[in-house]
Residue frames relative to the residue before (quaternion, step in Angstrom):
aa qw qx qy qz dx dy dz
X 1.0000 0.0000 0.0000 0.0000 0.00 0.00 0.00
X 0.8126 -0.4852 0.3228 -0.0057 3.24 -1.14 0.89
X 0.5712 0.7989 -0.1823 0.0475 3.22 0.59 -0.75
X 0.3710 -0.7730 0.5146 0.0078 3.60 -0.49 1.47
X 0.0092 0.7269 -0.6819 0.0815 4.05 -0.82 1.05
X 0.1786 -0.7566 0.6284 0.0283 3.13 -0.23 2.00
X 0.7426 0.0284 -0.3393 0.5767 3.49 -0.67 1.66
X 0.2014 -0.7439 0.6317 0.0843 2.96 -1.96 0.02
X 0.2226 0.8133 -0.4260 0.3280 3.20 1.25 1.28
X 0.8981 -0.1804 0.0745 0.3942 3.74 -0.93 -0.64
X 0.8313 0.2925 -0.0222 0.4720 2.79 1.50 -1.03
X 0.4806 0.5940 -0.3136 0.5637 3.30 1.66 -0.39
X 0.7864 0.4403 -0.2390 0.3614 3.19 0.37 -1.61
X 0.5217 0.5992 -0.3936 0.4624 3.65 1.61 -0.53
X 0.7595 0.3309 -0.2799 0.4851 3.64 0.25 -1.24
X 0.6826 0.5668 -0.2654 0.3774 3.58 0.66 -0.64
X 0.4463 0.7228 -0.1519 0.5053 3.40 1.83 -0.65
X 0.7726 0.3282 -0.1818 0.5122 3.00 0.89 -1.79
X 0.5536 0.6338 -0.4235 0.3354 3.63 1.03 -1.27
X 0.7112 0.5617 -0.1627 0.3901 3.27 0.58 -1.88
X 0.6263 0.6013 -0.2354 0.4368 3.82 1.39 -0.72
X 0.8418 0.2539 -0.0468 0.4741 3.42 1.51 -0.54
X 0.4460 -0.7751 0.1133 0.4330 2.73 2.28 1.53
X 0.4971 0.5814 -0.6413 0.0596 3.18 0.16 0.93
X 0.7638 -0.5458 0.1869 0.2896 4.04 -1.13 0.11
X 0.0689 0.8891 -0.3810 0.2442 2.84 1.62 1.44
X 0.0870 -0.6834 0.7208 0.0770 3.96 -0.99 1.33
X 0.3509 -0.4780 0.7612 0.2624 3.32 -2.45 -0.40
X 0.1471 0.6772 -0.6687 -0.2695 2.63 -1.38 0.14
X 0.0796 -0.7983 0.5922 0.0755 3.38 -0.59 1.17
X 0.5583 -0.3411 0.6264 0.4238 3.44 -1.62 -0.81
X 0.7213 -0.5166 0.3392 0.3127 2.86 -2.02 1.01
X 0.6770 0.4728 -0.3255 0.4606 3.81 0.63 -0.81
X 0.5322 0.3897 -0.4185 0.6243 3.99 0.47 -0.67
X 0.7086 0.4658 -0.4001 0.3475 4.04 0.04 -1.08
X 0.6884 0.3811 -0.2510 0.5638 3.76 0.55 -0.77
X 0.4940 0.5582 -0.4171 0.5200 4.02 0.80 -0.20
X 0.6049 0.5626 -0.2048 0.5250 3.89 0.90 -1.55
X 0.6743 0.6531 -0.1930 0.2855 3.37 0.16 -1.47
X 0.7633 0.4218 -0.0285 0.4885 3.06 1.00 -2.35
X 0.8113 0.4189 -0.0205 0.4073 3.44 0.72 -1.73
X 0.1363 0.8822 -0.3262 -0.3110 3.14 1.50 -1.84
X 0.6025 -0.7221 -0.0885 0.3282 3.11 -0.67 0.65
X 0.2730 -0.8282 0.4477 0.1978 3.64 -1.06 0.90
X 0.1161 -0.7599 0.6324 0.0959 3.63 -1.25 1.11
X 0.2099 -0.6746 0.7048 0.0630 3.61 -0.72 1.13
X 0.2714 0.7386 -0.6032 0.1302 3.38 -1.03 1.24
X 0.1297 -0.8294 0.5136 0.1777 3.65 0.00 1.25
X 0.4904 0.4800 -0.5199 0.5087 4.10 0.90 0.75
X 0.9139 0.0754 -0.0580 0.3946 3.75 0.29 -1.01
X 0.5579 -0.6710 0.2837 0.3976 3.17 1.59 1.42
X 0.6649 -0.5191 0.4240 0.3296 3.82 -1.63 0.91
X 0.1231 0.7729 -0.6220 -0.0234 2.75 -1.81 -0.13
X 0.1511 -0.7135 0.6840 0.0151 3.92 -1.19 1.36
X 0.1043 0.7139 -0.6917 0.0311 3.15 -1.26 0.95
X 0.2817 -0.5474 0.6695 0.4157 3.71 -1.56 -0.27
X 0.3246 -0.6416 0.6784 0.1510 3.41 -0.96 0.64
X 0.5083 -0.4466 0.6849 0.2704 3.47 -2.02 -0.37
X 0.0579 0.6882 -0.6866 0.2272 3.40 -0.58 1.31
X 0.2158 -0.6701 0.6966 -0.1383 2.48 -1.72 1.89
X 0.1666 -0.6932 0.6539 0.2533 3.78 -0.91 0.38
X 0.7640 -0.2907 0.5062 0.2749 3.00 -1.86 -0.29
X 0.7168 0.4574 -0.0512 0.5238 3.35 -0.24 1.08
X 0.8222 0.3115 -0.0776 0.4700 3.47 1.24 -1.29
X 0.5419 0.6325 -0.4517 0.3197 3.32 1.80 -0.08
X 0.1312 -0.8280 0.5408 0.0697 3.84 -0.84 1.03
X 0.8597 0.1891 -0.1821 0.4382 3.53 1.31 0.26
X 0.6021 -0.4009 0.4363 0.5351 4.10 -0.35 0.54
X 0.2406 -0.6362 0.7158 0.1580 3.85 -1.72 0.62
X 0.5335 -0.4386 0.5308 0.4912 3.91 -1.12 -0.03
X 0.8038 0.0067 0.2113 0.5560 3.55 0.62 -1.91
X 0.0629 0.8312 -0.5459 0.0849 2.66 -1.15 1.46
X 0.1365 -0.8542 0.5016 0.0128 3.29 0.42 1.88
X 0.5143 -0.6969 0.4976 -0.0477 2.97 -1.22 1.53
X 0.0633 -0.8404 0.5341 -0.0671 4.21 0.30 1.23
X 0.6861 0.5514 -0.4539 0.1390 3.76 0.52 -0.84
X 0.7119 -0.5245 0.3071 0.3519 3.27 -0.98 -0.38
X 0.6028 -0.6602 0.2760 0.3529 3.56 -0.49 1.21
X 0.6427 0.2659 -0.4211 0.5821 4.17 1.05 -0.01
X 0.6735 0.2121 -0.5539 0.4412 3.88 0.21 0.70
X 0.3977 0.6274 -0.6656 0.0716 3.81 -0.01 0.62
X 0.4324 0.6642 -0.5160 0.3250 3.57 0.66 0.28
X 0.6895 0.4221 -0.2082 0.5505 3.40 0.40 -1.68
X 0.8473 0.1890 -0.3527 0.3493 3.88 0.18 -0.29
X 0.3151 0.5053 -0.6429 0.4817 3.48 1.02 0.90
X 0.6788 0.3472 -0.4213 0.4912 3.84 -0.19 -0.99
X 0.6179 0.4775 -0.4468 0.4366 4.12 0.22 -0.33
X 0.7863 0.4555 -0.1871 0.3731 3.50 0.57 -1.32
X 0.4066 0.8058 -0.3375 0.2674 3.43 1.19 -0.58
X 0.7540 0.2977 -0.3283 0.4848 3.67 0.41 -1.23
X 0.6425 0.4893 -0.4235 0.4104 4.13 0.93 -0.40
X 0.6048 0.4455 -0.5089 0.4204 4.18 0.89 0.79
X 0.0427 -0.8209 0.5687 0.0282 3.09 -0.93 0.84
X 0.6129 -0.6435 0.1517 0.4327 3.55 -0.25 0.00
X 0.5964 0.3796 -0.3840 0.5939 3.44 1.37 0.60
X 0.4893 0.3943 -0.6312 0.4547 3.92 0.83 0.68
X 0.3414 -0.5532 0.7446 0.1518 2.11 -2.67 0.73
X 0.4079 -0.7398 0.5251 0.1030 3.41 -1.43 1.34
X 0.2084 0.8572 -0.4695 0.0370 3.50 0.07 0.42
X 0.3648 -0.8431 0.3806 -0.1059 3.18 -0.48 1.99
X 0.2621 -0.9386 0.2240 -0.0077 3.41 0.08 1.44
X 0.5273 0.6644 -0.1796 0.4983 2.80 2.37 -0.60
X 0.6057 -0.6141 0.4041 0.3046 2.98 -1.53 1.77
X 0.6055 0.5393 -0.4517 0.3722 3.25 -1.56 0.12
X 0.4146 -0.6728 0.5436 0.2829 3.85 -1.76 -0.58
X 0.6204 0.5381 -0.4160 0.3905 3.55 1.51 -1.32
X 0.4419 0.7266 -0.4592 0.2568 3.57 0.74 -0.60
X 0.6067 0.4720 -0.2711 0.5793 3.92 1.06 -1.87
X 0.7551 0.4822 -0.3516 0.2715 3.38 0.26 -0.66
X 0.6405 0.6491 -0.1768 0.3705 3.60 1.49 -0.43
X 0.4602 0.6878 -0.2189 0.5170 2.35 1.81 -1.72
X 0.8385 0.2176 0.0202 0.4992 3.49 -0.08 -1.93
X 0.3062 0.3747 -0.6050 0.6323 3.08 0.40 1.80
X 0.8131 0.2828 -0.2572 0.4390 3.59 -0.09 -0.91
X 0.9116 0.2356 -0.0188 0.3363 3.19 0.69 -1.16
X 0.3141 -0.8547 0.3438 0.2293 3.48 2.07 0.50
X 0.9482 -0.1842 -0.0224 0.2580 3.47 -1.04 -0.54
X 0.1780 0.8445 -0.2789 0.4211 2.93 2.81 0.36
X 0.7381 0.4412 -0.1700 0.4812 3.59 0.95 -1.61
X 0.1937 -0.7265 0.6585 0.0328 3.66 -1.42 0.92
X 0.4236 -0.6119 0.5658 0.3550 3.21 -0.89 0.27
X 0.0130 0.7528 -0.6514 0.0940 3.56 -1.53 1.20
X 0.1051 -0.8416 0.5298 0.0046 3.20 -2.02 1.02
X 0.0260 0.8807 -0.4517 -0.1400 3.73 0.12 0.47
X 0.0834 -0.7948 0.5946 0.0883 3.31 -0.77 0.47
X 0.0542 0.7496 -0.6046 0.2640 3.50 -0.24 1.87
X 0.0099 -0.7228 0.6451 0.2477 3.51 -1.19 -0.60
X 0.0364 0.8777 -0.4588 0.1336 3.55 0.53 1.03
X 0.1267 0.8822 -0.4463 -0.0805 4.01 -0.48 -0.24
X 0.2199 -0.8255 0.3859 0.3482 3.59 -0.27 0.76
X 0.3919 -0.6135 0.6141 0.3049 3.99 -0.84 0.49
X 0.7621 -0.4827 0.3682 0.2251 3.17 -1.78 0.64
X 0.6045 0.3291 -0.3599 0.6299 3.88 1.58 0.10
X 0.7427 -0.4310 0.3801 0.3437 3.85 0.34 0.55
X 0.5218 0.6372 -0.4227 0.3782 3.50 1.13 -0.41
X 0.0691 -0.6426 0.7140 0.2692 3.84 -1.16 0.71
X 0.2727 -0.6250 0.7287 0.0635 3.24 -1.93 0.97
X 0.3171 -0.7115 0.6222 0.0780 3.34 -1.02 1.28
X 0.2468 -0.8417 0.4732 0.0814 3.54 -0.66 1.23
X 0.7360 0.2415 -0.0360 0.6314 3.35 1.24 -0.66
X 0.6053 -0.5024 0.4821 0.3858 3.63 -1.61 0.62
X 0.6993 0.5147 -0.3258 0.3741 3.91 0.46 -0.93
X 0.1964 0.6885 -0.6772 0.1697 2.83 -1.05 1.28
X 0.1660 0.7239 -0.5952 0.3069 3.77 -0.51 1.14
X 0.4101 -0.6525 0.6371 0.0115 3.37 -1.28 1.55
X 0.1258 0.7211 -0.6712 0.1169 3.91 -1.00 0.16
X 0.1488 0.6910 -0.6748 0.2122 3.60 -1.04 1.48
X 0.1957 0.7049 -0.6422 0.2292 3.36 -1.61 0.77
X 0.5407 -0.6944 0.2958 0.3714 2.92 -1.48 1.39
X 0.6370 -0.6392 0.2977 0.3117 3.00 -1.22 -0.30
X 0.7784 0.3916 -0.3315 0.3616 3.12 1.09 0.51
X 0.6716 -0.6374 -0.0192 0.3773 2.54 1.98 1.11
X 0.2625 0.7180 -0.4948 0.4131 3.56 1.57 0.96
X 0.3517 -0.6006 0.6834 0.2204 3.02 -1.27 0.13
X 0.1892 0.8334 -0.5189 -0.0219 3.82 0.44 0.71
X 0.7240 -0.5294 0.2347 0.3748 3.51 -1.50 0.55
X 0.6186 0.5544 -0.3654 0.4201 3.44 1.12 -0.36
X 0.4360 0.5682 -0.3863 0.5812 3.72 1.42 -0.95
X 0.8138 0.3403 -0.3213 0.3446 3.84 0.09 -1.20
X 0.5520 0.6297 -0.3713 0.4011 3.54 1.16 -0.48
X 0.5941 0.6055 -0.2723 0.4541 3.38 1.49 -1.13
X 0.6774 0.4989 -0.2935 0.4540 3.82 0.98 -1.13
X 0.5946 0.4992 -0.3521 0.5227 3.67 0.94 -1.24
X 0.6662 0.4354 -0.4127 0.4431 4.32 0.50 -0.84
X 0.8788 0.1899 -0.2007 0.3890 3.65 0.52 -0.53
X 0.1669 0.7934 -0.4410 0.3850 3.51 1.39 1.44
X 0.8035 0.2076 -0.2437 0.5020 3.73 -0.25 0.80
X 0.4953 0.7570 -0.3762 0.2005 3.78 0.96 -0.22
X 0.6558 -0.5280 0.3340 0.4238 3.54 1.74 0.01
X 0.7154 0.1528 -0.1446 0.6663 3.79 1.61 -0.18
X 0.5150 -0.6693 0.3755 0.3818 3.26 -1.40 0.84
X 0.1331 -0.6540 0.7392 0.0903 3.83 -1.28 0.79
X 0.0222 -0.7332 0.6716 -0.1040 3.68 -1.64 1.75
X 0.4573 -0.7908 0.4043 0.0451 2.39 -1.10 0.55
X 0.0059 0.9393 -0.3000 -0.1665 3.62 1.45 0.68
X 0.1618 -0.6649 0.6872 0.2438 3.57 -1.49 -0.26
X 0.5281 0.1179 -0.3646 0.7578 4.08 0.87 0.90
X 0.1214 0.6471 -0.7437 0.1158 3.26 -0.77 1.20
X 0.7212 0.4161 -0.3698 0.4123 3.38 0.90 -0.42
X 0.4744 0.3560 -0.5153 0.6186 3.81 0.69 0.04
X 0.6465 0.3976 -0.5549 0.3406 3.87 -0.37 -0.05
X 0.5068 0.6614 -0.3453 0.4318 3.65 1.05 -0.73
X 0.7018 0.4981 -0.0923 0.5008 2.98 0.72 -1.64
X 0.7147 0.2292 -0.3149 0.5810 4.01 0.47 -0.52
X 0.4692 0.3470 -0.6121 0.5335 3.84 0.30 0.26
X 0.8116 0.3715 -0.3194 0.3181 3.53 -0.62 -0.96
X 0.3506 0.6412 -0.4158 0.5414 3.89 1.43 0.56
X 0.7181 0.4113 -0.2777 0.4879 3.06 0.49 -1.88
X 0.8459 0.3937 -0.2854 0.2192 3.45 -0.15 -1.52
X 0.3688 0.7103 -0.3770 0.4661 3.20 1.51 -0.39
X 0.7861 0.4801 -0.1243 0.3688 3.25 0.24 -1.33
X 0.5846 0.6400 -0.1881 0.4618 3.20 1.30 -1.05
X 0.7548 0.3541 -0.0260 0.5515 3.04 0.63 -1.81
X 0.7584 0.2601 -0.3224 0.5032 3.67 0.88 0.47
X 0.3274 0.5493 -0.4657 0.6117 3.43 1.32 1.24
X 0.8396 0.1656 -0.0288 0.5166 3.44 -0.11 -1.36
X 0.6512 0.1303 -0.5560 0.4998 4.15 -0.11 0.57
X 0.5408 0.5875 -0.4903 0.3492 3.87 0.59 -0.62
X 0.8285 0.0447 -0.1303 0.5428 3.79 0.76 -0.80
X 0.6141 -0.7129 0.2989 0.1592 3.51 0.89 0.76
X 0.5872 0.5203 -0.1384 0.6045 3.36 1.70 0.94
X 0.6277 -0.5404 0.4143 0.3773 3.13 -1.19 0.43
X 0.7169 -0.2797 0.4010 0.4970 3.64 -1.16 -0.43
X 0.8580 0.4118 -0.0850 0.2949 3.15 -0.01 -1.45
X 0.4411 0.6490 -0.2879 0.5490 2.83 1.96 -0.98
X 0.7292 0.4490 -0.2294 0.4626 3.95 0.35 -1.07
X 0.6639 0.5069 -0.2065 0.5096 3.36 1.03 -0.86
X 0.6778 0.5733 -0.1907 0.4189 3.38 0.89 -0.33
X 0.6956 0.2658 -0.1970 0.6378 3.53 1.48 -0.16
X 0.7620 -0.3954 0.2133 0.4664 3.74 -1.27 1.20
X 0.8263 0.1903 -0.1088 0.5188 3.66 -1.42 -0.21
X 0.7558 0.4563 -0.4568 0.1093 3.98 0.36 -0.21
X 0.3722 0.5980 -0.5514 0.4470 3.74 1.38 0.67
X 0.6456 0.5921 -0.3054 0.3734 3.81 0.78 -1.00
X 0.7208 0.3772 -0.1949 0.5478 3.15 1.17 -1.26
X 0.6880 0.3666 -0.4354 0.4503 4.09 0.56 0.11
X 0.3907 0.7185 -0.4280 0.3845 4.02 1.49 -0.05
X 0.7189 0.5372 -0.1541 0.4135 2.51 0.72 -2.43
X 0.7476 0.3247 -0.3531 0.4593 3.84 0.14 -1.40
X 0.4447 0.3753 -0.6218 0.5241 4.37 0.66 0.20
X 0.7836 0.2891 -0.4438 0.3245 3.41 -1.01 -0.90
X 0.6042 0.6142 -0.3822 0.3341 3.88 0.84 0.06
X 0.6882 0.3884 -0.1052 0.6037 2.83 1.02 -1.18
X 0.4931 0.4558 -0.4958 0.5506 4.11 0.82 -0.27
X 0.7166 0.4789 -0.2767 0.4249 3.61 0.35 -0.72
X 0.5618 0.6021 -0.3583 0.4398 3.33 0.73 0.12
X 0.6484 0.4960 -0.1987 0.5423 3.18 1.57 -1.74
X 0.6421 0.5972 -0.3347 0.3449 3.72 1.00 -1.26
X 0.4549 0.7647 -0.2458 0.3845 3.77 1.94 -0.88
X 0.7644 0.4330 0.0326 0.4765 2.61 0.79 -2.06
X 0.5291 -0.6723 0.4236 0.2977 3.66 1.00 0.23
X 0.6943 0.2704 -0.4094 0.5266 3.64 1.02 1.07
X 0.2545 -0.8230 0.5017 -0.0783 2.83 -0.41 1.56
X 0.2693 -0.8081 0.4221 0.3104 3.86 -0.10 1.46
X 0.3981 -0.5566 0.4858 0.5438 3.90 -0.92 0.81
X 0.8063 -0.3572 0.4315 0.1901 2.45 -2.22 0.27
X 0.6863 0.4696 -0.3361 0.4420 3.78 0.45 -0.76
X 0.4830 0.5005 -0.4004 0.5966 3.80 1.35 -1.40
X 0.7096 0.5217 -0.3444 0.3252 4.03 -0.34 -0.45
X 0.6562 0.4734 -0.2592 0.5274 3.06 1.13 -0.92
X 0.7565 0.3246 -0.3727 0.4283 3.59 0.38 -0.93
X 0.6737 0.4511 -0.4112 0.4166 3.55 0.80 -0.51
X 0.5068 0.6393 -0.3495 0.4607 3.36 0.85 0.37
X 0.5610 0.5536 -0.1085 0.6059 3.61 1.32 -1.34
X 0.8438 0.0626 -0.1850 0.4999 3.58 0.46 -1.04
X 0.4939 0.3739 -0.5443 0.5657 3.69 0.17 0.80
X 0.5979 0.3755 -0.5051 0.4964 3.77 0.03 0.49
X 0.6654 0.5818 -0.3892 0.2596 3.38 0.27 -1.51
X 0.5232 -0.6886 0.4848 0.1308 3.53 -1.21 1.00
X 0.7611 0.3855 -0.1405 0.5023 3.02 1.04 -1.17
X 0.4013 0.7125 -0.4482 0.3611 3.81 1.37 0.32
X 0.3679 -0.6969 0.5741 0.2222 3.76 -1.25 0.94
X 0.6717 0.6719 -0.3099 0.0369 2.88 0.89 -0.97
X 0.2494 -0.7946 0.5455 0.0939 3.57 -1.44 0.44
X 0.4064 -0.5543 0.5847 0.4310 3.93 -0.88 0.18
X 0.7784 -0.2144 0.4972 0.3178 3.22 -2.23 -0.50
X 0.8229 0.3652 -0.1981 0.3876 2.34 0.08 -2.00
X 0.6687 0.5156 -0.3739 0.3836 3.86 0.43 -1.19
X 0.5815 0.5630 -0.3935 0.4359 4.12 1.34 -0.50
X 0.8991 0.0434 -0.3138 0.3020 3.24 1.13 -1.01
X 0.0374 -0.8128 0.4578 -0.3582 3.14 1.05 1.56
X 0.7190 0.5692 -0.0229 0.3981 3.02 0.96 -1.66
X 0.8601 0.1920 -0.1647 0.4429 3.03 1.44 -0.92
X 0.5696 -0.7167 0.2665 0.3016 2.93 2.10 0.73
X 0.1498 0.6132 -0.5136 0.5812 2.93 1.89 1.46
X 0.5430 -0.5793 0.5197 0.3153 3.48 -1.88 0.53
X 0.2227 -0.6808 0.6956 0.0558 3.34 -1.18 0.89
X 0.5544 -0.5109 0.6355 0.1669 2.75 -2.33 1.17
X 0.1181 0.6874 -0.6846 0.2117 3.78 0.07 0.87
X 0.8809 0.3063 -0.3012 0.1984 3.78 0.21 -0.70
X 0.5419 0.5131 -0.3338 0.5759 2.85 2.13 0.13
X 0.5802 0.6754 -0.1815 0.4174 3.48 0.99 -0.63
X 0.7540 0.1428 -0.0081 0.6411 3.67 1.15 -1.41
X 0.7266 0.5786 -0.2067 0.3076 3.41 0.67 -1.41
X 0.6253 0.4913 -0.3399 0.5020 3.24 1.26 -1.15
X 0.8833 0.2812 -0.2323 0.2946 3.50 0.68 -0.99
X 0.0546 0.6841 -0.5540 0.4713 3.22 1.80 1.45
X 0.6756 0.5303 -0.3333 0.3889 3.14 -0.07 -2.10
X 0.8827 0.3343 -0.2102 0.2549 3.22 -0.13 -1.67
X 0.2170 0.7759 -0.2929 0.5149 3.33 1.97 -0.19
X 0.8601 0.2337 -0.0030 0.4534 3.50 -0.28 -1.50
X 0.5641 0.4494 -0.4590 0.5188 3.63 1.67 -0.14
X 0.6383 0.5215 -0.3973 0.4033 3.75 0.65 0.12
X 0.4680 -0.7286 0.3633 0.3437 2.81 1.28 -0.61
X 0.4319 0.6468 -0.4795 0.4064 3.62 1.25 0.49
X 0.4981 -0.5859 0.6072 0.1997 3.31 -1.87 0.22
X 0.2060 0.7802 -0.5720 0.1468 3.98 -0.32 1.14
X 0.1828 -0.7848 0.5887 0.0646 3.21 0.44 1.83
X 0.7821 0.0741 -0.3530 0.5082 3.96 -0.24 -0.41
X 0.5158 0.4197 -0.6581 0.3531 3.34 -0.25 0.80
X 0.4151 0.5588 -0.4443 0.5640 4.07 1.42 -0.26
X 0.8838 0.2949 -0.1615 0.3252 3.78 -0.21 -1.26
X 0.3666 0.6789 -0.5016 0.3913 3.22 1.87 0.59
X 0.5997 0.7414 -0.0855 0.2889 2.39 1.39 -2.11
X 0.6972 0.5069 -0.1231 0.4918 3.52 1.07 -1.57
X 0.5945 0.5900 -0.2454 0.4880 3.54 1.07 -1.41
X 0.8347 0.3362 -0.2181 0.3777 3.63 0.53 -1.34
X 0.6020 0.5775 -0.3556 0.4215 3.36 1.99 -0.60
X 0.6166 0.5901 -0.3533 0.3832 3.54 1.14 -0.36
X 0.7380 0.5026 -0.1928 0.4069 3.40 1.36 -0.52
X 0.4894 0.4503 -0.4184 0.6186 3.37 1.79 -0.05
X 0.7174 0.5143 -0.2983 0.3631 3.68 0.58 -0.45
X 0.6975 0.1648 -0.2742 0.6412 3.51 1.26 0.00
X 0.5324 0.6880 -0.4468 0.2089 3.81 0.50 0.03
């Protein structure tokens, strides 16, 4: 199988890293600067759970694709899907599967506008980050892939896709509720990322001063309610633990989005919070600090 990794950034380059590590037929396609970074350095994954790794990958630019891929999983961030649809375009043909990694929902919905029955539903759970020499650093032991169509078959091409990316060193599934998985990732991260850039801090850090367990409950049961609107309701157990650890004092944890906040990098805030404002207020519900997430992060893409 084929296979095309539109970017080569934290998360692409992780899963694409590994694929490409255990010979299977794994391109990039990156931009010239990430391409000449590759070239020089190639790519490097620091990962003290699932040991390092340098390779030279297959790198394609814009421009250079001359034939349809089987699979062509999709990594960039959710404000450049525009520019890498027009990049990705000439590598869909009418037996590839698109499978779209980016956090959020409006994203599936573009895609398959542009690209119809090409696009799959898709989840990764990594924590991965690239440093300032191109290196991705793996922060956490979890790493696991999850894709499925969207209307919730289990079809032979979806299964062909799981058997290609079997043995790479992380778990690849194959789902048949891929969209409620979509939906409970985009609970969590929501939630995450409006703990820690909303109050500028780790977990614990928030949790650690009067009113801030009350105030990271409250914005879950908002934002679960949003999903519960929208006819995906997160199971019960996923509720509990994300409950447990957004209280927990003694938690490091942080979002993406609140890391690159920090460094005054652009953030997914409008796919991430905004969209599910929108969809919030298309139900008709009332999600005041999901509003002043909303505001908080819009003020910082606007002067950053």
């Amino acid at each position: 199988m084929r296979i095309l990794i539109v970017g080569a950034g934290a998360t692409g380059g992780y899963f694409g890293g590994r694929l490409a590590a255990v010979g299977r037929d794994v391109s990039f396609l990156v931009r010239p600067g990430r391409a000449a970074q590759l070239r020089q350095g190639g790519l490097q994954i620091l990962s003290p759970s699932h040991g390092d790794l340098v390779l030279h990958p297959q790198i394609v630019e814009a421009g250079d694709l001359a034939a349809p891929y089987d699979a062509v999983l999709l990594s960039v961030k959710a404000y450049a899907l525009e520019a890498a649809m027009a990049d990705l375009a000439p590598a869909i043909g009418p037996d590839t599967m698109l499978v779209p990694i980016l956090n959020g929902m409006r994203h599936l919905e573009t895609l398959t506008e542009r690209f119809g029955s090409a696009v799959l539903g898709g989840v990764c759970k990594v924590a991965t980050e690239l440093d300032a020499g191109g290196r991705i650093h793996q922060l956490a032991a979890l790493q696991e892939l999850s894709f499925g169509e969207q209307d919730g078959s289990l079809s032979p091409r979806v299964e062909a896709l799981a058997a290609a990316m079997q043995g790479a060193g992380f778990t690849a599934r194959a789902s048949t509720a891929i969209l409620q998985e979509m939906w409970e990732k985009w609970v969590m991260l929501a939630t995450l990322g409006g703990i820690t850039c909303l109050m500028r801090g780790h977990v614990g850090a928030v949790n650690s001063v009067p009113g801030g367990s009350a105030f990271a409950a409250s914005l879950l049961q908002e934002i679960a309610g949003v999903a519960v609107a929208a006819g995906h309701p997160p199971a019960t157990a996923l509720m509990q633990r994300l409950a447990a650890g957004f209280t927990d004092p003694a938690s490091t944890q942080t979002s993406s989005m609140y890391r690159d906040l920090a460094k005054g990098r652009p953030i997914e805030g409008a796919q991430i919070i905004g969209d599910l404002l929108v969809r919030a207020r298309g139900c008709g519900l009332e999600t005041p600090l999901l509003a002043t997430m909303d505001v908080h992060l819009g003020v910082y893409s606007a002067t950053s």
